[in-house]
N, CA, C and O atoms as a CHARMM CRD file, in Angstrom:
* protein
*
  368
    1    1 UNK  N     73.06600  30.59000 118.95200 PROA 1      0.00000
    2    1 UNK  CA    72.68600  31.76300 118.19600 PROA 1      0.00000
    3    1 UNK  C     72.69400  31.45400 116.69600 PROA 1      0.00000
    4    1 UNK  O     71.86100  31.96700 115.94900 PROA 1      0.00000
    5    2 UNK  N     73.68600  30.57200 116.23800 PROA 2      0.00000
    6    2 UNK  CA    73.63200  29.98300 115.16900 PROA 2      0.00000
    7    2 UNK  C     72.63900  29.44400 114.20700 PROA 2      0.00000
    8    2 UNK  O     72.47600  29.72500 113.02000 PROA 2      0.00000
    9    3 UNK  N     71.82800  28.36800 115.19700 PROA 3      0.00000
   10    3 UNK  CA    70.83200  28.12900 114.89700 PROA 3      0.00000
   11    3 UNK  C     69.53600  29.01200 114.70500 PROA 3      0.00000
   12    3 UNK  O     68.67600  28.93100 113.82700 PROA 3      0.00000
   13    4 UNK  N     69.64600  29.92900 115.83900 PROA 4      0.00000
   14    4 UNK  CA    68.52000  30.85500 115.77600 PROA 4      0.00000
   15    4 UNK  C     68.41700  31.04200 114.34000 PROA 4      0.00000
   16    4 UNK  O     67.61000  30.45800 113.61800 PROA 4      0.00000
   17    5 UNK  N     69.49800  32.10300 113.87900 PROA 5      0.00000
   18    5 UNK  CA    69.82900  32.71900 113.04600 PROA 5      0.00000
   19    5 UNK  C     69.62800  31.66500 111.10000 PROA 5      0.00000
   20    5 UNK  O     69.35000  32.25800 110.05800 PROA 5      0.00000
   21    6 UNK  N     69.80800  30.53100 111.17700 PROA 6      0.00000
   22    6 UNK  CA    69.44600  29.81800 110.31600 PROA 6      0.00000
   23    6 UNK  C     67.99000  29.55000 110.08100 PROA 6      0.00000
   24    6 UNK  O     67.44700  29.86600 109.02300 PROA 6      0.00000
   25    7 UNK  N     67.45500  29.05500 110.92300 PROA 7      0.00000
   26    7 UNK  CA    66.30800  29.27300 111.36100 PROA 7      0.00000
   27    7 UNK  C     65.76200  30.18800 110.75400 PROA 7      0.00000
   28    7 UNK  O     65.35400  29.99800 109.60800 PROA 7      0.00000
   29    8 UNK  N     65.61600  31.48900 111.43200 PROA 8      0.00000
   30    8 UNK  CA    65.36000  32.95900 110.90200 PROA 8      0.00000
   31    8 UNK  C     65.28400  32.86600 109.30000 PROA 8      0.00000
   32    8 UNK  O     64.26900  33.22100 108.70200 PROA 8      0.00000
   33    9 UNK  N     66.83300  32.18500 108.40300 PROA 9      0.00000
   34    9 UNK  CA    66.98100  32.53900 107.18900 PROA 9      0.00000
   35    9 UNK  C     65.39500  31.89600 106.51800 PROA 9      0.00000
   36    9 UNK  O     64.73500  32.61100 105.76400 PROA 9      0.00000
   37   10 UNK  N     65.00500  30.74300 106.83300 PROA 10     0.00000
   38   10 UNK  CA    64.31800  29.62500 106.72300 PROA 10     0.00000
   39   10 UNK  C     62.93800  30.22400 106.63300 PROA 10     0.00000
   40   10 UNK  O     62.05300  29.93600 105.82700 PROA 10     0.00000
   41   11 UNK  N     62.91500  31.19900 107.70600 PROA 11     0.00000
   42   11 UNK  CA    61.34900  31.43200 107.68600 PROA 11     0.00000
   43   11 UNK  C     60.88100  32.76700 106.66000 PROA 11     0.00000
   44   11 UNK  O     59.87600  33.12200 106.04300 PROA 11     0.00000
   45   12 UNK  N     62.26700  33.24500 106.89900 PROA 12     0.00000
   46   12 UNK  CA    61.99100  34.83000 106.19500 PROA 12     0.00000
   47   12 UNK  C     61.70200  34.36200 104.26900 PROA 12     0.00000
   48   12 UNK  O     60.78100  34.79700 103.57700 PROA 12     0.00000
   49   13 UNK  N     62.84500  33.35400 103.80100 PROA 13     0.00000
   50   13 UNK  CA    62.49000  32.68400 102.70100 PROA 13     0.00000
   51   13 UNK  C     60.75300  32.23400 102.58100 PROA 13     0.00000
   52   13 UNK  O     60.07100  32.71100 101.67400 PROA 13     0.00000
   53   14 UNK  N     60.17600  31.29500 103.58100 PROA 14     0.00000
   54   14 UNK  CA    58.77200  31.43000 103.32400 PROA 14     0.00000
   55   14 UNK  C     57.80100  32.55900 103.22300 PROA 14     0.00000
   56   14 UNK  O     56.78300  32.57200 102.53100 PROA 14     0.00000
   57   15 UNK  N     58.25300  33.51600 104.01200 PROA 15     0.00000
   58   15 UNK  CA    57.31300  34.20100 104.37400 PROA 15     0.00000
   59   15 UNK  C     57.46600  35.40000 103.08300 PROA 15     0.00000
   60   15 UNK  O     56.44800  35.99900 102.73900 PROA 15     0.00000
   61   16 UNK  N     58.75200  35.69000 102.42800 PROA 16     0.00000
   62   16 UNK  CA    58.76200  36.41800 101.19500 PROA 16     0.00000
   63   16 UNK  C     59.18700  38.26600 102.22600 PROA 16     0.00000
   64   16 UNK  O     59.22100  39.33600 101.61800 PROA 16     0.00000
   65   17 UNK  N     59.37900  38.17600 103.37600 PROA 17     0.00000
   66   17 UNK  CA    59.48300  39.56800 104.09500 PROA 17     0.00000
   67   17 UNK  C     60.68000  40.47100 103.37900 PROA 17     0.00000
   68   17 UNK  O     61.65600  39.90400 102.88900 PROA 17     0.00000
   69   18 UNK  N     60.55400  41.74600 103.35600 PROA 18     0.00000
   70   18 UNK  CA    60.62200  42.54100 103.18200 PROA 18     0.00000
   71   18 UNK  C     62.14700  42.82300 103.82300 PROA 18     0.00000
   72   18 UNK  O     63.13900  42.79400 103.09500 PROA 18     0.00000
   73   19 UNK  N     62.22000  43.05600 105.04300 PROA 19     0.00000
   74   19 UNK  CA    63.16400  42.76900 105.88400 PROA 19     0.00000
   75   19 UNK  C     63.46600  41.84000 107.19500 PROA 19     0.00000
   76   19 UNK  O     62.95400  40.73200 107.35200 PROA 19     0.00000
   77   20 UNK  N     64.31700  42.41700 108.05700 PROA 20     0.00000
   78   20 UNK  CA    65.01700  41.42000 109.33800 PROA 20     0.00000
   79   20 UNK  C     65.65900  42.67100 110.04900 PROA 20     0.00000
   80   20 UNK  O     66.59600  43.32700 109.59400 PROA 20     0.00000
   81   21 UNK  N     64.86900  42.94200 111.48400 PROA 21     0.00000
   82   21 UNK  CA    65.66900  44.02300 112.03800 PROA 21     0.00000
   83   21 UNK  C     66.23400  43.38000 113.34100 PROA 21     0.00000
   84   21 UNK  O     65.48300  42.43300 113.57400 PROA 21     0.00000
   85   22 UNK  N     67.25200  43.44500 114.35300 PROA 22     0.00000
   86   22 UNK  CA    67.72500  42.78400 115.64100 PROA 22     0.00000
   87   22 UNK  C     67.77300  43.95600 115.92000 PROA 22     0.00000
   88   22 UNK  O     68.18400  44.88900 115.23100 PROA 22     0.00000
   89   23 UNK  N     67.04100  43.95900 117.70900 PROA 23     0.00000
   90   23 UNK  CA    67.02100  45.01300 118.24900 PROA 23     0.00000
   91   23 UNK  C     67.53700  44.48700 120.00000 PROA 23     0.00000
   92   23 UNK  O     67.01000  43.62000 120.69700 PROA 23     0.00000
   93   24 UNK  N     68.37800  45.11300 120.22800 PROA 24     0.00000
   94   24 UNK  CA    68.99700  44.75700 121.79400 PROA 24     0.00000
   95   24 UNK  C     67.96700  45.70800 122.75100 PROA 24     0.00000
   96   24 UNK  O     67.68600  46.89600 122.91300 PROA 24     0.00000
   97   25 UNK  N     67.53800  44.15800 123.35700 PROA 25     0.00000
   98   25 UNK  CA    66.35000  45.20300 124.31200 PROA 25     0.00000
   99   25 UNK  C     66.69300  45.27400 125.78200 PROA 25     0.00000
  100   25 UNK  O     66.36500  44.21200 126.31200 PROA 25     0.00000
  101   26 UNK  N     67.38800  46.37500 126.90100 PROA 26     0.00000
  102   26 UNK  CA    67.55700  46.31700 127.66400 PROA 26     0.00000
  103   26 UNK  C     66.13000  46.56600 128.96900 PROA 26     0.00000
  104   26 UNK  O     65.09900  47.23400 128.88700 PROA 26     0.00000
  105   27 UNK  N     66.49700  45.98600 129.71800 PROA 27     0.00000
  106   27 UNK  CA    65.41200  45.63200 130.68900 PROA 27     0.00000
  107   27 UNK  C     64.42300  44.45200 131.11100 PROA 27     0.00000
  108   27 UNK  O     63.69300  44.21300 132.07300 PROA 27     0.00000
  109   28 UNK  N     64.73900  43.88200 130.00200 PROA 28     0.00000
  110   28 UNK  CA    64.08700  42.22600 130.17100 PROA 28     0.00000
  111   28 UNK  C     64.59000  41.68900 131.45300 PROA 28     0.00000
  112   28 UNK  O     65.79200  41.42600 131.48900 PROA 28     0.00000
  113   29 UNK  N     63.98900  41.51400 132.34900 PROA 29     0.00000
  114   29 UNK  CA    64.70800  40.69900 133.60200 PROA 29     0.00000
  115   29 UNK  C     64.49400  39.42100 133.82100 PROA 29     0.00000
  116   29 UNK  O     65.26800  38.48900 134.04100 PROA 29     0.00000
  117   30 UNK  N     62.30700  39.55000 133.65300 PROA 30     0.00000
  118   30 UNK  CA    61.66300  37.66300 133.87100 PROA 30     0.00000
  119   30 UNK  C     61.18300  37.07700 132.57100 PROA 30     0.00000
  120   30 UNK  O     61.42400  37.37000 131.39900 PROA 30     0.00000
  121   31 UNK  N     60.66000  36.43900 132.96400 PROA 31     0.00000
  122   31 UNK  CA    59.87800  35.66800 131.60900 PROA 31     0.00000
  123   31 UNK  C     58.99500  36.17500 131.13200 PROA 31     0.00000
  124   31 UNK  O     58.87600  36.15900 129.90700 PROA 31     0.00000
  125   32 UNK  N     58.25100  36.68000 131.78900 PROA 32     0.00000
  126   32 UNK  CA    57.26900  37.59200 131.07500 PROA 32     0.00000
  127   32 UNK  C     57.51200  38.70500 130.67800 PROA 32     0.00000
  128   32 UNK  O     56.57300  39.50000 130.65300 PROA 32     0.00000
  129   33 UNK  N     58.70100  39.09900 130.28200 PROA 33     0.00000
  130   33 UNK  CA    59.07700  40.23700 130.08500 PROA 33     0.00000
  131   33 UNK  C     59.12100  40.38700 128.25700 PROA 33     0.00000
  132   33 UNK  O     58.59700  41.33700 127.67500 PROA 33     0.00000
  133   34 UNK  N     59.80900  39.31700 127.58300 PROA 34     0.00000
  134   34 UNK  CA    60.01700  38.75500 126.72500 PROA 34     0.00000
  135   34 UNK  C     58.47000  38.77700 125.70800 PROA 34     0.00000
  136   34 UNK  O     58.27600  39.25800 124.59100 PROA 34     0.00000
  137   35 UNK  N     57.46600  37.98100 126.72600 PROA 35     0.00000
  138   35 UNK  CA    55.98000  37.83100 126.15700 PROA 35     0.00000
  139   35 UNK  C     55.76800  39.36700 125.91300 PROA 35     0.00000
  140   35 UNK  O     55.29800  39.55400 124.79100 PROA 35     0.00000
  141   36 UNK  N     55.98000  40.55900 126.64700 PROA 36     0.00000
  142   36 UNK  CA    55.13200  41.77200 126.72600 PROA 36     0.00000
  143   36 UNK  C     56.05300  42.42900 125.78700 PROA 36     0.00000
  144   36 UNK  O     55.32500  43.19700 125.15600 PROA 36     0.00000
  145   37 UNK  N     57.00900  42.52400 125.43800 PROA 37     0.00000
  146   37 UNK  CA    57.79800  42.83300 124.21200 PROA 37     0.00000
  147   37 UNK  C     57.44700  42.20300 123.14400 PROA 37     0.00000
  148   37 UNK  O     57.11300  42.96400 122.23600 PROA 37     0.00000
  149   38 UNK  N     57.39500  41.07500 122.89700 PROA 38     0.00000
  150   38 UNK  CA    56.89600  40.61800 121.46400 PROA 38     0.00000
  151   38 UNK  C     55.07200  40.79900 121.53400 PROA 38     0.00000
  152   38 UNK  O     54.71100  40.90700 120.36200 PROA 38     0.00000
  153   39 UNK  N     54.26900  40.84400 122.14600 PROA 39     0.00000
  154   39 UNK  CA    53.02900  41.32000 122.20100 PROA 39     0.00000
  155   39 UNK  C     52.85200  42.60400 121.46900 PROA 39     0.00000
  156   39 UNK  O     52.05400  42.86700 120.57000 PROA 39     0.00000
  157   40 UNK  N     53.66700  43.27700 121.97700 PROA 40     0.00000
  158   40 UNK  CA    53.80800  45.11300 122.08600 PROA 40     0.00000
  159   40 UNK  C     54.56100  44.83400 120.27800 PROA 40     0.00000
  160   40 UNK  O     53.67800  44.98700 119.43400 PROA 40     0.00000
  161   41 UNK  N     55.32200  44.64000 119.94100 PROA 41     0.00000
  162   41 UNK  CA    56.06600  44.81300 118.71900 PROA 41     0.00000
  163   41 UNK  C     54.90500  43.99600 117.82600 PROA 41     0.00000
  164   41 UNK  O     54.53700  44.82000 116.98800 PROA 41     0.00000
  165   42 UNK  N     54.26200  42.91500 117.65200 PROA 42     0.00000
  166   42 UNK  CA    53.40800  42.31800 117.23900 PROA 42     0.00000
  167   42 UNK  C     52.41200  43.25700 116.60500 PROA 42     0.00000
  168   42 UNK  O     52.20900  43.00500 115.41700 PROA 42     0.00000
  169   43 UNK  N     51.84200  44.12100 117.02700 PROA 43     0.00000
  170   43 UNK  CA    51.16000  45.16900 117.28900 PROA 43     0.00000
  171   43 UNK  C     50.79500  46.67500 116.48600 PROA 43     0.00000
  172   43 UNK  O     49.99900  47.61200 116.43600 PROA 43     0.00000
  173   44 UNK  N     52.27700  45.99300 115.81100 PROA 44     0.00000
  174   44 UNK  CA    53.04100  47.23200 115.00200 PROA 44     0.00000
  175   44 UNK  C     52.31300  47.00500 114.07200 PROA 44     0.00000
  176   44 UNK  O     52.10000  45.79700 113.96500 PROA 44     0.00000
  177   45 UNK  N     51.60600  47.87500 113.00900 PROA 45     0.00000
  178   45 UNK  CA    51.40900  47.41800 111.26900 PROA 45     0.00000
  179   45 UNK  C     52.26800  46.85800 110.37700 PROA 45     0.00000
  180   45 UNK  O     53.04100  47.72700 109.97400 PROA 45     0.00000
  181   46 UNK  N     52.46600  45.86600 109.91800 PROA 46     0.00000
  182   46 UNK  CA    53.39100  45.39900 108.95100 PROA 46     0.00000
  183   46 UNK  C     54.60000  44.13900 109.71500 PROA 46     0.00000
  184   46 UNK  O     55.43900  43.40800 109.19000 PROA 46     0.00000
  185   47 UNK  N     54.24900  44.31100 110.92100 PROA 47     0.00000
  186   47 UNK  CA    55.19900  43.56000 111.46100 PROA 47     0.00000
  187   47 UNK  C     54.53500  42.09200 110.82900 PROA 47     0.00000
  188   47 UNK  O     53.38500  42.08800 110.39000 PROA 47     0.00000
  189   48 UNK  N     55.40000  40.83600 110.83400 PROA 48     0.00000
  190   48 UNK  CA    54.81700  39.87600 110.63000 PROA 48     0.00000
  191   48 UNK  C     55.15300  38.52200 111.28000 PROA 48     0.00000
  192   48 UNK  O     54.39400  37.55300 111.29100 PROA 48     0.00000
  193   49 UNK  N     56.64500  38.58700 111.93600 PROA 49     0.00000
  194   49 UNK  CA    56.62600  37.96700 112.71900 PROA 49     0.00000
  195   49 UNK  C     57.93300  38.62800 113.77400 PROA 49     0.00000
  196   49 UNK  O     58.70500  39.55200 113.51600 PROA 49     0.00000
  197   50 UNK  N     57.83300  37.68600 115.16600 PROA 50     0.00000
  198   50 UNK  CA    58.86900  38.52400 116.29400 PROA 50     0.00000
  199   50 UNK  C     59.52700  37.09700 117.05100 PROA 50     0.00000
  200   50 UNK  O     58.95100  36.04400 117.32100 PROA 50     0.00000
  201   51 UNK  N     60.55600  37.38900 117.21200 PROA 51     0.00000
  202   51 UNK  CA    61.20000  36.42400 118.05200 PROA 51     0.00000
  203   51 UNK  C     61.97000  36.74300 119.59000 PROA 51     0.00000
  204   51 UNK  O     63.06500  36.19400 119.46800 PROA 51     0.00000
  205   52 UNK  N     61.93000  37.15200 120.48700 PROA 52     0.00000
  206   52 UNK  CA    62.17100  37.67100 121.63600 PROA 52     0.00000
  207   52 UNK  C     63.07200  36.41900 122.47500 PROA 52     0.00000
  208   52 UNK  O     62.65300  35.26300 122.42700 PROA 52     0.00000
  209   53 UNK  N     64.08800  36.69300 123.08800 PROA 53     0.00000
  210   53 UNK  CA    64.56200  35.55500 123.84800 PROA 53     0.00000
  211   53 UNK  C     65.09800  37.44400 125.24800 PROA 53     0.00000
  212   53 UNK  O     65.44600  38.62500 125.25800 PROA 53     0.00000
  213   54 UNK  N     64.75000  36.30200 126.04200 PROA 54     0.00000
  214   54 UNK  CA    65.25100  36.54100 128.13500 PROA 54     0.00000
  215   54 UNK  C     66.93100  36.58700 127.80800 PROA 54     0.00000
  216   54 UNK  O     67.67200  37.53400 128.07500 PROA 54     0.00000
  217   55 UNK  N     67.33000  35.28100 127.14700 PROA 55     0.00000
  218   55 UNK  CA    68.74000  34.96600 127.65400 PROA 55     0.00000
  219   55 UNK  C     69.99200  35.98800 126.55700 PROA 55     0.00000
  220   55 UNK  O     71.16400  36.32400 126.72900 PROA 55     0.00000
  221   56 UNK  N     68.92900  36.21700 125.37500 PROA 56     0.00000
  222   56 UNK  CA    70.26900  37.22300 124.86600 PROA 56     0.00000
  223   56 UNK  C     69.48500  38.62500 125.07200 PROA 56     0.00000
  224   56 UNK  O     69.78600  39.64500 124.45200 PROA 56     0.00000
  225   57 UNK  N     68.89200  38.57900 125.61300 PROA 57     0.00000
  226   57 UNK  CA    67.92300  40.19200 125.65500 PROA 57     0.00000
  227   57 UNK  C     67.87400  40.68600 124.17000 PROA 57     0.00000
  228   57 UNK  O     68.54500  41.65400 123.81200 PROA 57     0.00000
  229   58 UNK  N     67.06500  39.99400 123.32100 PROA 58     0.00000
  230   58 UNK  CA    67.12900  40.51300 122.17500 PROA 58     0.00000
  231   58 UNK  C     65.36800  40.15400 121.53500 PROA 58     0.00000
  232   58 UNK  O     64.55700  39.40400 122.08000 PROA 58     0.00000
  233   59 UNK  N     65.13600  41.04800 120.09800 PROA 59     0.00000
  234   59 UNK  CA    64.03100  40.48600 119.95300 PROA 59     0.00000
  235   59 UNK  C     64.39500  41.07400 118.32600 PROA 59     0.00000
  236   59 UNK  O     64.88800  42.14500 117.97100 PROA 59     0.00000
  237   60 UNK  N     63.92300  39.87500 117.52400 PROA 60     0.00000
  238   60 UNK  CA    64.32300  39.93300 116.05000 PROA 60     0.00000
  239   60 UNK  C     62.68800  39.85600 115.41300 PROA 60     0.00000
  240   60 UNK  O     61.83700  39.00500 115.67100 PROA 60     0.00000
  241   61 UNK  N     62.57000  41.13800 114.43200 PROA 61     0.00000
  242   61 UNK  CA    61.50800  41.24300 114.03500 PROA 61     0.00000
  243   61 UNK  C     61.68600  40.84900 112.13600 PROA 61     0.00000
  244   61 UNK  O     62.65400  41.17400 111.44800 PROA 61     0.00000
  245   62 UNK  N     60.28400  39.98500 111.59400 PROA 62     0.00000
  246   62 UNK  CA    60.64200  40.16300 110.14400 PROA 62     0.00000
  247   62 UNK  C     59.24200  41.33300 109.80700 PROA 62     0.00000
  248   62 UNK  O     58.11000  41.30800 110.29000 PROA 62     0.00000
  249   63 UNK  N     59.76000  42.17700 108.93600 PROA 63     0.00000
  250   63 UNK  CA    58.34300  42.87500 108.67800 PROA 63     0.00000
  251   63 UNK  C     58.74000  43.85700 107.27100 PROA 63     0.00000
  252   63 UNK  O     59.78100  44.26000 106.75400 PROA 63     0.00000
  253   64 UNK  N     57.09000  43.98900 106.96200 PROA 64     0.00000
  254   64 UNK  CA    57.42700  44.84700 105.59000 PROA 64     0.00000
  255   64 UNK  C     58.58000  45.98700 105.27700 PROA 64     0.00000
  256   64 UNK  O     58.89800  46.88200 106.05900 PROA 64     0.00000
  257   65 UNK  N     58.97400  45.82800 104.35000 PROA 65     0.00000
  258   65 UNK  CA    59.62000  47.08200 104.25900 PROA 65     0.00000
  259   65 UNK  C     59.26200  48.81900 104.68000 PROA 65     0.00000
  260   65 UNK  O     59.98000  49.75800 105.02400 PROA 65     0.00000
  261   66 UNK  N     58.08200  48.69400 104.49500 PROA 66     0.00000
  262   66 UNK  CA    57.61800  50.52300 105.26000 PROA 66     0.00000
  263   66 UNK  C     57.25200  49.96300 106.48900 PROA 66     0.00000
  264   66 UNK  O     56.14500  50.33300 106.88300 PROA 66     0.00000
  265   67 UNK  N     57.98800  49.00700 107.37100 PROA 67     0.00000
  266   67 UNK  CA    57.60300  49.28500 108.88900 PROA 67     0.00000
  267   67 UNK  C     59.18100  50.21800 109.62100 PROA 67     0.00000
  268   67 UNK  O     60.36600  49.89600 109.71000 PROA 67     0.00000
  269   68 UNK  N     58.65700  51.04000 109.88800 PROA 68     0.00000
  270   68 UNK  CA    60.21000  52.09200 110.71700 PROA 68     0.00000
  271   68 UNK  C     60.38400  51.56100 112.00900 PROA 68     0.00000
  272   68 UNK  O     59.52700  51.18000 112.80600 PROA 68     0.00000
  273   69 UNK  N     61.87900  51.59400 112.13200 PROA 69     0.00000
  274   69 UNK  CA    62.43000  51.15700 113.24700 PROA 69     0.00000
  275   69 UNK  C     61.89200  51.73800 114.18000 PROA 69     0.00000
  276   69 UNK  O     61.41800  51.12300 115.13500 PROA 69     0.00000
  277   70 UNK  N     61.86600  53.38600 114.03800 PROA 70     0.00000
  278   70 UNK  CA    61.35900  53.93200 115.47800 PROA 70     0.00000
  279   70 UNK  C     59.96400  53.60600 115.84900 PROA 70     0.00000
  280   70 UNK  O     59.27400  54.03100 116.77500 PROA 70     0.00000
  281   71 UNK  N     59.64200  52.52700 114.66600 PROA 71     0.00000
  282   71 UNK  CA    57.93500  52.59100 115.79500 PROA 71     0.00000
  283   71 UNK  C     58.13900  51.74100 116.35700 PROA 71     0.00000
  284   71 UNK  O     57.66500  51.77100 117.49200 PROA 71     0.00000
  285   72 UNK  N     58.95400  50.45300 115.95900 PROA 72     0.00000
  286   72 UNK  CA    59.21100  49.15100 116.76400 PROA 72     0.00000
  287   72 UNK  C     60.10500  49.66000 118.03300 PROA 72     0.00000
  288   72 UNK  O     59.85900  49.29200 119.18100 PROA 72     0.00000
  289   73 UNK  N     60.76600  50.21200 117.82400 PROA 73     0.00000
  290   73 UNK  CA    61.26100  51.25500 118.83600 PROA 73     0.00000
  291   73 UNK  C     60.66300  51.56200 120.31500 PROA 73     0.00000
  292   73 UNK  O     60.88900  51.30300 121.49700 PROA 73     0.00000
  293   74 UNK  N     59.64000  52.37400 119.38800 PROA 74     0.00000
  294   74 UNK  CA    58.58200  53.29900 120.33700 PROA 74     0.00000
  295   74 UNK  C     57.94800  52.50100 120.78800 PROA 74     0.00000
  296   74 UNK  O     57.74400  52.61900 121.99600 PROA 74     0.00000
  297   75 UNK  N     57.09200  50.86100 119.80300 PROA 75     0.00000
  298   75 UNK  CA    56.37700  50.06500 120.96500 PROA 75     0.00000
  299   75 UNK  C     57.54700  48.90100 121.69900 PROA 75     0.00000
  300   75 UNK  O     57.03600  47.78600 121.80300 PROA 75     0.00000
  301   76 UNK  N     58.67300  48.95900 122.09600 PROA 76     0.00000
  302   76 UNK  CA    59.23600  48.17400 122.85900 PROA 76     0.00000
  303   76 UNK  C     59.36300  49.32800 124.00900 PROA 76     0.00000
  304   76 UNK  O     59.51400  48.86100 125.13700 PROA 76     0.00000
  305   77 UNK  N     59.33700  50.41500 123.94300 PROA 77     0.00000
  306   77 UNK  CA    59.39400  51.04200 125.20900 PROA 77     0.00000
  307   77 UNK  C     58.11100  51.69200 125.85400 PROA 77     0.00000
  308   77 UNK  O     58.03400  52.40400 126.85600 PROA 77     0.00000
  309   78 UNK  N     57.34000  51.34600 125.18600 PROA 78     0.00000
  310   78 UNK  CA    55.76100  51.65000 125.38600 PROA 78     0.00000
  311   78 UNK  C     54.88700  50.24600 126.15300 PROA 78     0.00000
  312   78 UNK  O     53.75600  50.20900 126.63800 PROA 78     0.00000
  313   79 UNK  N     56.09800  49.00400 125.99700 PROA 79     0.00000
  314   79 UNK  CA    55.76200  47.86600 126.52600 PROA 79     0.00000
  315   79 UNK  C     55.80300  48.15900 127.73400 PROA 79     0.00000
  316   79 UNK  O     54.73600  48.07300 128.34200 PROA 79     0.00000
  317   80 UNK  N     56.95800  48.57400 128.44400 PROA 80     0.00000
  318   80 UNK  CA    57.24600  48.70300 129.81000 PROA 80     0.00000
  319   80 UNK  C     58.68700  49.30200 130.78900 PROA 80     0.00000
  320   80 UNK  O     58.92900  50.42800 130.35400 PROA 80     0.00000
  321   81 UNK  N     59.30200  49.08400 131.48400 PROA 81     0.00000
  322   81 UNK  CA    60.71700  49.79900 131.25200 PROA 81     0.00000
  323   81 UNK  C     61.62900  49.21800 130.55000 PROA 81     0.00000
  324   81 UNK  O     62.64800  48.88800 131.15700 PROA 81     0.00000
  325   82 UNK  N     61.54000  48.93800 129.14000 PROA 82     0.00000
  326   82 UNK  CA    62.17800  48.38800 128.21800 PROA 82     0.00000
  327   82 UNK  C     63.20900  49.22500 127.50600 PROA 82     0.00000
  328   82 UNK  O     62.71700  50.24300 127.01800 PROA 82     0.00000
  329   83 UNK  N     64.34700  49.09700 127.33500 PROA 83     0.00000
  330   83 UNK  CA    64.68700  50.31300 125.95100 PROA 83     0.00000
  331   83 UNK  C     65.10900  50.03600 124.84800 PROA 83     0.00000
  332   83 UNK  O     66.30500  49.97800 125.13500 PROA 83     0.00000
  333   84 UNK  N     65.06200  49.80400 123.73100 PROA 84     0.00000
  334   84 UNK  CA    65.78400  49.22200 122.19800 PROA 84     0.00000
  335   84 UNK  C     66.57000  49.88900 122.06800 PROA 84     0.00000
  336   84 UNK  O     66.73900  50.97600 122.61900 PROA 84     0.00000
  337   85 UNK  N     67.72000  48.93600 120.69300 PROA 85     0.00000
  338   85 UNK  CA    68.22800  49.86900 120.05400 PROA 85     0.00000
  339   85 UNK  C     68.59400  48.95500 119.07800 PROA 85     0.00000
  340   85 UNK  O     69.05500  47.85300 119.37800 PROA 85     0.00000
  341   86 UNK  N     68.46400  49.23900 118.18500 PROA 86     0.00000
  342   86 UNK  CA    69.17700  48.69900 116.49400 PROA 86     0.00000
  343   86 UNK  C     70.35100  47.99700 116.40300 PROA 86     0.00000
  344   86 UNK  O     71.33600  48.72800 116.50500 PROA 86     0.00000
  345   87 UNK  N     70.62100  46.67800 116.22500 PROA 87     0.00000
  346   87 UNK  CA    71.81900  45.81900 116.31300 PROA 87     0.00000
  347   87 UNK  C     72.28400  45.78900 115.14300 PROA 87     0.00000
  348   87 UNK  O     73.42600  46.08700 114.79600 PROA 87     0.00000
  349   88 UNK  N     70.81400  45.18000 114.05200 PROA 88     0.00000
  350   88 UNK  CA    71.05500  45.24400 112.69200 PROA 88     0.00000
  351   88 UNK  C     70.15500  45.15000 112.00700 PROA 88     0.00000
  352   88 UNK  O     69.01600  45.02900 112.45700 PROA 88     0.00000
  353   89 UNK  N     70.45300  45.18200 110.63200 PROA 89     0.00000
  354   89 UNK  CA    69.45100  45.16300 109.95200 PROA 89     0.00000
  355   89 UNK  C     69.53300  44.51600 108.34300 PROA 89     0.00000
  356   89 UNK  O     70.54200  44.81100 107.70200 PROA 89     0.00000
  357   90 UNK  N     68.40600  43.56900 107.62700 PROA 90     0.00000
  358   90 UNK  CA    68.91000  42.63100 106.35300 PROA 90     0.00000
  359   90 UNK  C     67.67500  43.29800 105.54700 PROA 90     0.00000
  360   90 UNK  O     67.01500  43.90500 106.39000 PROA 90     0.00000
  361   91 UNK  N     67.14300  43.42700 104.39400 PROA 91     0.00000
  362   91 UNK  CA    66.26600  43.69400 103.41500 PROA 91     0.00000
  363   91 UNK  C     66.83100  42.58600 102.71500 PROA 91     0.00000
  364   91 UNK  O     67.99200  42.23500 102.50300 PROA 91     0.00000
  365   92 UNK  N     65.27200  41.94600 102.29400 PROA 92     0.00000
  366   92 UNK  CA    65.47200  41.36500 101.30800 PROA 92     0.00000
  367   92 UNK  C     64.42300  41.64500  99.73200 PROA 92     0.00000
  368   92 UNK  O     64.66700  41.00900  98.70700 PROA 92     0.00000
């Protein structure tokens, strides 16, 4: 997770984003579950990039500052029987 998370610092520095939201997504079971969550959040306006993992059921979004949680929200449960919820959150 460590790495993830360094990683993350690494890209958000290139990319100049706005923020960093972690959202615990319950219902991920297969592999493709993961793809149809970051598809669906992708999707969002302003989003700019998504990182989704199966094994921590989580999916870390970087995106502008006027993107609202509840829409990333609304499209992780609009993906499928998915449900979010807000772990955390960084502005930069």
């Amino acid at each position: 997770m460590r790495k993830l998370f360094i990683a993350l610092l690494a890209f958000v520095n290139l990319t100049f984003a706005e923020k960093v939201i972690v959202f615990d997504v319950e219902g991920m079971t297969c592999e493709m579950c993961p793809v149809a969550v970051k598809k669906a959040i992708s999707q969002v306006k302003g989003v700019k990039w998504v990182l989704t993992s199966l094994e921590n059921k989580i999916a870390v979004v970087v995106a502008d500052d006027q993107v609202r949680e509840e829409t990333v929200l609304k499209a992780i449960s609009q993906a499928g029987n998915y449900r979010g919820k807000i772990l955390g959150e960084t502005k930069f």
